[in-house]
N, CA, C and O atoms as a GROMACS GRO file, in nm:
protein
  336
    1UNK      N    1   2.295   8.601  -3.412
    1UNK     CA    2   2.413   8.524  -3.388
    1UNK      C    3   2.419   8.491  -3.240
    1UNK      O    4   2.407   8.580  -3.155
    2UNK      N    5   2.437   8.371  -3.211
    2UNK     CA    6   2.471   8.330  -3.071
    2UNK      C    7   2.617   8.312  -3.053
    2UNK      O    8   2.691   8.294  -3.150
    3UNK      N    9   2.659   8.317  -2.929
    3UNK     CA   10   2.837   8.317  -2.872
    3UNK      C   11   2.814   8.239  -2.769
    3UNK      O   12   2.753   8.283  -2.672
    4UNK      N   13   2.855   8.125  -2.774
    4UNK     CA   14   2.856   8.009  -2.661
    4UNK      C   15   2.981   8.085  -2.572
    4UNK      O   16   3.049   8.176  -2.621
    5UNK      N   17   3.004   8.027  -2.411
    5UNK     CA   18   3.059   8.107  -2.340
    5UNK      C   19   3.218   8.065  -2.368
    5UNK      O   20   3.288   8.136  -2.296
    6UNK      N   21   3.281   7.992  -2.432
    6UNK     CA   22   3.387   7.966  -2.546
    6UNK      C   23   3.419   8.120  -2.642
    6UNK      O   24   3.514   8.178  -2.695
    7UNK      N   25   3.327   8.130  -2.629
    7UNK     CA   26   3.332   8.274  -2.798
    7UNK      C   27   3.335   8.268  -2.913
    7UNK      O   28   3.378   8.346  -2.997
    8UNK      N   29   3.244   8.086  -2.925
    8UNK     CA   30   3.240   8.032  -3.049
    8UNK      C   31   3.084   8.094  -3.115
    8UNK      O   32   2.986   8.123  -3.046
    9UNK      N   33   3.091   8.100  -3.228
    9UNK     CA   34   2.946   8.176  -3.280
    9UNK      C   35   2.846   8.109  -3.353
    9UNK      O   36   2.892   8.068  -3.460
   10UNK      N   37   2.702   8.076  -3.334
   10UNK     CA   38   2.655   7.964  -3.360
   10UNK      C   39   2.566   8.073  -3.458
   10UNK      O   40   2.520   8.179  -3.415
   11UNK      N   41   2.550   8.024  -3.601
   11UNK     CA   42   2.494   8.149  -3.710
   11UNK      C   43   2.333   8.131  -3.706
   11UNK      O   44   2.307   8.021  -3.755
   12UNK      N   45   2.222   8.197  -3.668
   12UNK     CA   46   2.095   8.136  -3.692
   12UNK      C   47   2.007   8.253  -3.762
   12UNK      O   48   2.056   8.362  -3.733
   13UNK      N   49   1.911   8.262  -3.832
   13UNK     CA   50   1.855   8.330  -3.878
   13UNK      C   51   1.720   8.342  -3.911
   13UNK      O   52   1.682   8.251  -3.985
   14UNK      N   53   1.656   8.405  -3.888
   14UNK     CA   54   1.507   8.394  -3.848
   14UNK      C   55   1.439   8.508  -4.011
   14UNK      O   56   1.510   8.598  -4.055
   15UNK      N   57   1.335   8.483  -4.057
   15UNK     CA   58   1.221   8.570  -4.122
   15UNK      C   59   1.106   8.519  -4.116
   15UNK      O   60   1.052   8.410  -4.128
   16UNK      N   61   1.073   8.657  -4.086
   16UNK     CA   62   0.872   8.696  -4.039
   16UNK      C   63   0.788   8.645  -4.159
   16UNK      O   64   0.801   8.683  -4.275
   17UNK      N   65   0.710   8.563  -4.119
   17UNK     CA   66   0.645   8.509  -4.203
   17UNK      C   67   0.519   8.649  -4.246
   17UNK      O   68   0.428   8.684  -4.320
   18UNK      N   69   0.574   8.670  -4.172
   18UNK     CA   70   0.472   8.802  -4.229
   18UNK      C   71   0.503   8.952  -4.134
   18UNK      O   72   0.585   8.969  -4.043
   19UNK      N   73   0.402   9.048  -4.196
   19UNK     CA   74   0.454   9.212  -4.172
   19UNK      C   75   0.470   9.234  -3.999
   19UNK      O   76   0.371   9.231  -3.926
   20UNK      N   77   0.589   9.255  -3.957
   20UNK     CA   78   0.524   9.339  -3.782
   20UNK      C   79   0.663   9.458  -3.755
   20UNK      O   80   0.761   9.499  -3.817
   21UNK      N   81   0.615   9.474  -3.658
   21UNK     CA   82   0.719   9.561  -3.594
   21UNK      C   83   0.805   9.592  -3.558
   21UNK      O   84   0.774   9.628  -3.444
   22UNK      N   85   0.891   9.606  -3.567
   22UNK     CA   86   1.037   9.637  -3.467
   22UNK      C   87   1.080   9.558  -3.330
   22UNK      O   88   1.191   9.511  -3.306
   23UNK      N   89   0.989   9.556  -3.262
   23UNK     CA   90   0.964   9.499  -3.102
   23UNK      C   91   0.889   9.416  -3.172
   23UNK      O   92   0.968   9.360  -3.248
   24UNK      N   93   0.795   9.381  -3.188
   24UNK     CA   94   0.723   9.206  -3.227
   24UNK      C   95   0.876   9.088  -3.236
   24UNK      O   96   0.914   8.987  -3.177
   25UNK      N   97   0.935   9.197  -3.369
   25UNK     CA   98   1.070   9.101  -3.405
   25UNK      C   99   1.151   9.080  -3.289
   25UNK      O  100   1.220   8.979  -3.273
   26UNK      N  101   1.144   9.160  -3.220
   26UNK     CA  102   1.272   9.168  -3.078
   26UNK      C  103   1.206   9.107  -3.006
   26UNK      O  104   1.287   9.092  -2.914
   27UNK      N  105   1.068   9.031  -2.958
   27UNK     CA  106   1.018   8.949  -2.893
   27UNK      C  107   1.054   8.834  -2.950
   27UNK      O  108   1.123   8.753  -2.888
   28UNK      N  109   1.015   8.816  -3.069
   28UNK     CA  110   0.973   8.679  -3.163
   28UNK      C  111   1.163   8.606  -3.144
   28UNK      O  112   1.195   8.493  -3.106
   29UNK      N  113   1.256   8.727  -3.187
   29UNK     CA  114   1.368   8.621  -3.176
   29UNK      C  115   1.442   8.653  -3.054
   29UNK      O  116   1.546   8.588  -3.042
   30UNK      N  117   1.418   8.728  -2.968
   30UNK     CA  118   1.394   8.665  -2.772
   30UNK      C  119   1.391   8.539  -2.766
   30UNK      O  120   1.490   8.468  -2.754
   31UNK      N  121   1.259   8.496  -2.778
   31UNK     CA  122   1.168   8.367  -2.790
   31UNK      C  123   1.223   8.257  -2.860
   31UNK      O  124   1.218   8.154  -2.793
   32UNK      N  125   1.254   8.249  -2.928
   32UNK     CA  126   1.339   8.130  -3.025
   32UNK      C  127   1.451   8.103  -2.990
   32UNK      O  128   1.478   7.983  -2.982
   33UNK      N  129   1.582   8.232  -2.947
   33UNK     CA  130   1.680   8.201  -2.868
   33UNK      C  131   1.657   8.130  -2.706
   33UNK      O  132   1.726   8.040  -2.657
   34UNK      N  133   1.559   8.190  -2.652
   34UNK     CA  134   1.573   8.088  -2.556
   34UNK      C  135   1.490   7.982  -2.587
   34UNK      O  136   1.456   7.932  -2.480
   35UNK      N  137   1.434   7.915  -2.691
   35UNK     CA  138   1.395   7.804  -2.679
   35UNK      C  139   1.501   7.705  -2.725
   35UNK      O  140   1.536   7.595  -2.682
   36UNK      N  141   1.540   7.780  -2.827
   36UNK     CA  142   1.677   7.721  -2.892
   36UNK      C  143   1.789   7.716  -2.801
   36UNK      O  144   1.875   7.643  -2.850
   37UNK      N  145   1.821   7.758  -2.700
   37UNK     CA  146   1.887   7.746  -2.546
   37UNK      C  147   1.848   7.636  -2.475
   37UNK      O  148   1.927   7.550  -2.435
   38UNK      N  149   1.755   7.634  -2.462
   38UNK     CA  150   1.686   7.556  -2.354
   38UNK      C  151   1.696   7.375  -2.447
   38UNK      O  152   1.733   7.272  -2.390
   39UNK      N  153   1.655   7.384  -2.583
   39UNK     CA  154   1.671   7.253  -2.619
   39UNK      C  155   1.804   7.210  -2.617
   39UNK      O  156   1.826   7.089  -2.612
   40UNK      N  157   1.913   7.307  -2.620
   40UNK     CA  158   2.086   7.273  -2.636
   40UNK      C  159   2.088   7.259  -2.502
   40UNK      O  160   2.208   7.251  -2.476
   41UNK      N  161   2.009   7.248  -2.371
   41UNK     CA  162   2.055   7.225  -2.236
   41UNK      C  163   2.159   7.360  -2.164
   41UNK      O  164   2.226   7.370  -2.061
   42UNK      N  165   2.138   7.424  -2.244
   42UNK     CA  166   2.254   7.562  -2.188
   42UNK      C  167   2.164   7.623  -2.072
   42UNK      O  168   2.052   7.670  -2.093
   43UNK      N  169   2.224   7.618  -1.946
   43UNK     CA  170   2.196   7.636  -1.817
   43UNK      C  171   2.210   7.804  -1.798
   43UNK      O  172   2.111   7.865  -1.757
   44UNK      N  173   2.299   7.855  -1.821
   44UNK     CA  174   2.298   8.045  -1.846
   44UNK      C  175   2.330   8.078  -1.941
   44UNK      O  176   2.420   8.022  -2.004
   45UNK      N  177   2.246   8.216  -1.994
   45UNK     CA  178   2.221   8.262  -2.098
   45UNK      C  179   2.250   8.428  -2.088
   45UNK      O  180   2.213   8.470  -1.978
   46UNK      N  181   2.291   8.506  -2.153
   46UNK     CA  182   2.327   8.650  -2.134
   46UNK      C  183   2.287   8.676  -2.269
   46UNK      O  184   2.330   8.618  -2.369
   47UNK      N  185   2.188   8.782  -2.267
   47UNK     CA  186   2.131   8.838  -2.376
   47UNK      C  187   2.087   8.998  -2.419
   47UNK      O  188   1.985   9.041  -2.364
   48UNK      N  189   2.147   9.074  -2.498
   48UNK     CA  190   2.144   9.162  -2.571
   48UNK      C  191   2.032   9.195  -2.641
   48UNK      O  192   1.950   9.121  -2.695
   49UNK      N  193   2.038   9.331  -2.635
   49UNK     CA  194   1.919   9.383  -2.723
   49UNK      C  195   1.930   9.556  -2.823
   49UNK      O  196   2.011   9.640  -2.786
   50UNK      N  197   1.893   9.567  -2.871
   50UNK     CA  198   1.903   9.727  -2.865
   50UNK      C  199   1.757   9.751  -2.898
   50UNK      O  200   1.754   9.820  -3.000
   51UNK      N  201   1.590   9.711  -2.840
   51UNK     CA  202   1.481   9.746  -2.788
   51UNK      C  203   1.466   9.798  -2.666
   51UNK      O  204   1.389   9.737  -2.592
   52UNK      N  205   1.513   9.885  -2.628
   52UNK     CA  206   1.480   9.946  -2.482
   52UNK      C  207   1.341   9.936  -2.433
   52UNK      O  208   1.311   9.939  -2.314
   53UNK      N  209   1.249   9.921  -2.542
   53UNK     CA  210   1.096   9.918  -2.486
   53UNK      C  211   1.092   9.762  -2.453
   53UNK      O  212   1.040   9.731  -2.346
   54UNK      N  213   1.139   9.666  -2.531
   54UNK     CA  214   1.146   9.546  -2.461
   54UNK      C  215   1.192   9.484  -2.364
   54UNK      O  216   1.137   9.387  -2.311
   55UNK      N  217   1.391   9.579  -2.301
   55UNK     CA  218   1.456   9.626  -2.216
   55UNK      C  219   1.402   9.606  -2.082
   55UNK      O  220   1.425   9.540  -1.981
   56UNK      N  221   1.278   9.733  -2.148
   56UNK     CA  222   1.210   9.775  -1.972
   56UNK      C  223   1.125   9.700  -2.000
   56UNK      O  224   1.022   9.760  -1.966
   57UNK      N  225   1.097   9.608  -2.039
   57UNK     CA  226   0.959   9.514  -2.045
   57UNK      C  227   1.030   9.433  -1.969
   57UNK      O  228   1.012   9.460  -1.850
   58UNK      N  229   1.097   9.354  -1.985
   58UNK     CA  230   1.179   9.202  -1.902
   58UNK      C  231   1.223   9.234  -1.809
   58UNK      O  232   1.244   9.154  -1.718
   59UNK      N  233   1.255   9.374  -1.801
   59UNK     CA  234   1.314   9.421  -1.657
   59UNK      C  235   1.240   9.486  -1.569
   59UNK      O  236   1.281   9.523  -1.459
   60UNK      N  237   1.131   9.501  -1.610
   60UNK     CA  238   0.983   9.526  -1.522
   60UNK      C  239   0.949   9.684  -1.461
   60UNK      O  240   0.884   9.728  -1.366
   61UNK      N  241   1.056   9.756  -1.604
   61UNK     CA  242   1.065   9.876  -1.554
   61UNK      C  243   0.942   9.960  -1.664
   61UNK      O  244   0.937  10.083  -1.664
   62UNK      N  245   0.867   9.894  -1.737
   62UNK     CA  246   0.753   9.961  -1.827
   62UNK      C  247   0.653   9.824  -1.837
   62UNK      O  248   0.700   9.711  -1.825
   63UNK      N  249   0.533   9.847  -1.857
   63UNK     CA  250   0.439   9.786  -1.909
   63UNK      C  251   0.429   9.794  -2.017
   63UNK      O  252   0.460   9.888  -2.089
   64UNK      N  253   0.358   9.642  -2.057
   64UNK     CA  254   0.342   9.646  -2.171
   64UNK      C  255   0.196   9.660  -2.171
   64UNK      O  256   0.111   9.639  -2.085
   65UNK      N  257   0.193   9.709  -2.310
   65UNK     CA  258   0.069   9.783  -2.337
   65UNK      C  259   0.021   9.766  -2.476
   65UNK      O  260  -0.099   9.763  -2.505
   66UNK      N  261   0.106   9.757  -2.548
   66UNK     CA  262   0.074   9.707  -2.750
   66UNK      C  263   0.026   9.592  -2.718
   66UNK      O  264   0.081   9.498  -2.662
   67UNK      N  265  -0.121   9.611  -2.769
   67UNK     CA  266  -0.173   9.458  -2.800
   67UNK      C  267  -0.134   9.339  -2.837
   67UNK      O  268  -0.150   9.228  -2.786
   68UNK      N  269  -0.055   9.394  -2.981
   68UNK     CA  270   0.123   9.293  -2.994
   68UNK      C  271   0.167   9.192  -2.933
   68UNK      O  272   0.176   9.070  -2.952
   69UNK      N  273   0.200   9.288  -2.831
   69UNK     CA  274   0.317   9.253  -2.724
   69UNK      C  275   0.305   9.200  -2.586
   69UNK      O  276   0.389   9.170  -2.501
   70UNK      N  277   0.174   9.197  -2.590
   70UNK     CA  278   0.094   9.152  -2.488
   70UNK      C  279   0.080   8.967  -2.435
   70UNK      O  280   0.066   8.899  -2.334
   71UNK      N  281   0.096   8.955  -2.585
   71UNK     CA  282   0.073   8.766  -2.537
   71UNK      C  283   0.250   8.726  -2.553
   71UNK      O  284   0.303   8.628  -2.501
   72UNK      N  285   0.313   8.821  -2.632
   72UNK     CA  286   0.464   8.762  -2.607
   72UNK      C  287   0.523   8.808  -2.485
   72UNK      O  288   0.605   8.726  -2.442
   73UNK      N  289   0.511   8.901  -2.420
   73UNK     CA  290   0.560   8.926  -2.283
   73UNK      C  291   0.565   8.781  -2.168
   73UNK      O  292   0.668   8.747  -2.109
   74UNK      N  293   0.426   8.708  -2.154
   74UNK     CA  294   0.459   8.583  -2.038
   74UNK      C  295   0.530   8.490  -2.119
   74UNK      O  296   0.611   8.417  -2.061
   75UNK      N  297   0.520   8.481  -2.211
   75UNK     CA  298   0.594   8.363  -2.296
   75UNK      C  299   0.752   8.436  -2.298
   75UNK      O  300   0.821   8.337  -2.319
   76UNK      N  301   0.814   8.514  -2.292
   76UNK     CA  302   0.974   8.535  -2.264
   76UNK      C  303   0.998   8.499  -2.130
   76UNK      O  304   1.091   8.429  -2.090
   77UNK      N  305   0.899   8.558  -2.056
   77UNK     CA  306   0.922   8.561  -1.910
   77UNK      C  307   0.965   8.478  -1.872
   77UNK      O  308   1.069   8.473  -1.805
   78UNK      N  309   0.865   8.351  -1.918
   78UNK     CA  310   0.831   8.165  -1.880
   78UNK      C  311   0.973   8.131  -1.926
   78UNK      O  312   1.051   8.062  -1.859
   79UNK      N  313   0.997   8.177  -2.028
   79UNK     CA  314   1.153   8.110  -2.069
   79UNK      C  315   1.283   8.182  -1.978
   79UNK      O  316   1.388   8.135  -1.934
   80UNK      N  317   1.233   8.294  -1.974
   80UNK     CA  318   1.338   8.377  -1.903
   80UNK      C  319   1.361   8.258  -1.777
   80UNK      O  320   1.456   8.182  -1.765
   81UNK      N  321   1.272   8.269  -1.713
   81UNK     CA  322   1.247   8.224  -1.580
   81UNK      C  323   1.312   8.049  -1.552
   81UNK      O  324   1.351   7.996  -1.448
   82UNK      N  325   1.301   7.993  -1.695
   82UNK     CA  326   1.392   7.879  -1.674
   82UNK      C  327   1.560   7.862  -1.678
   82UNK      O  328   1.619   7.754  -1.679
   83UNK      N  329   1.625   8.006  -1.681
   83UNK     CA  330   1.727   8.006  -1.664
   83UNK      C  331   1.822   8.032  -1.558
   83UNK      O  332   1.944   8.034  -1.548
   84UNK      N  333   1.638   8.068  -1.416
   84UNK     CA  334   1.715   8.163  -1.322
   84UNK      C  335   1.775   8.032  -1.211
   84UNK      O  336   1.845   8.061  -1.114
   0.00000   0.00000   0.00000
């Protein structure tokens, strides 16, 4: 669920086309929210999680290290990074 800064709630819903992990998923819809941000032109973004391993991944306080998680890490970043 997204909350525009109104406190209106925009409903979206994502499934894995196939089997992964816990954190894969907490990357994968990272990734879609801010792309799905970025095409609505929304200039700041505040985002929630309850992955602490992904947490300290964006916040540069753990490495990543799951093979996984490895090619989705620069691809949040890259998006991260268009909001700063």
């Amino acid at each position: 669920m997204c909350v525009t800064p109104l406190r209106g709630l925009i409903p979206y819903s994502l499934f894995p086309v196939e089997t992964c992990s816990n954190n894969v998923a907490e990357y994968e819809a990272l990734i879609i929210s801010l792309e799905l941000a970025f095409k609505m032109r929304i200039d700041q973004k505040e985002v929630f999680g309850d992955s602490q391993l992904m947490i300290r991944h964006v916040n540069s306080k753990n490495k990543v290290r799951n093979v996984k998680l490895v090619p989705l890490y620069p691809r949040a970043g890259c998006l991260m990074n268009q909001f700063l």
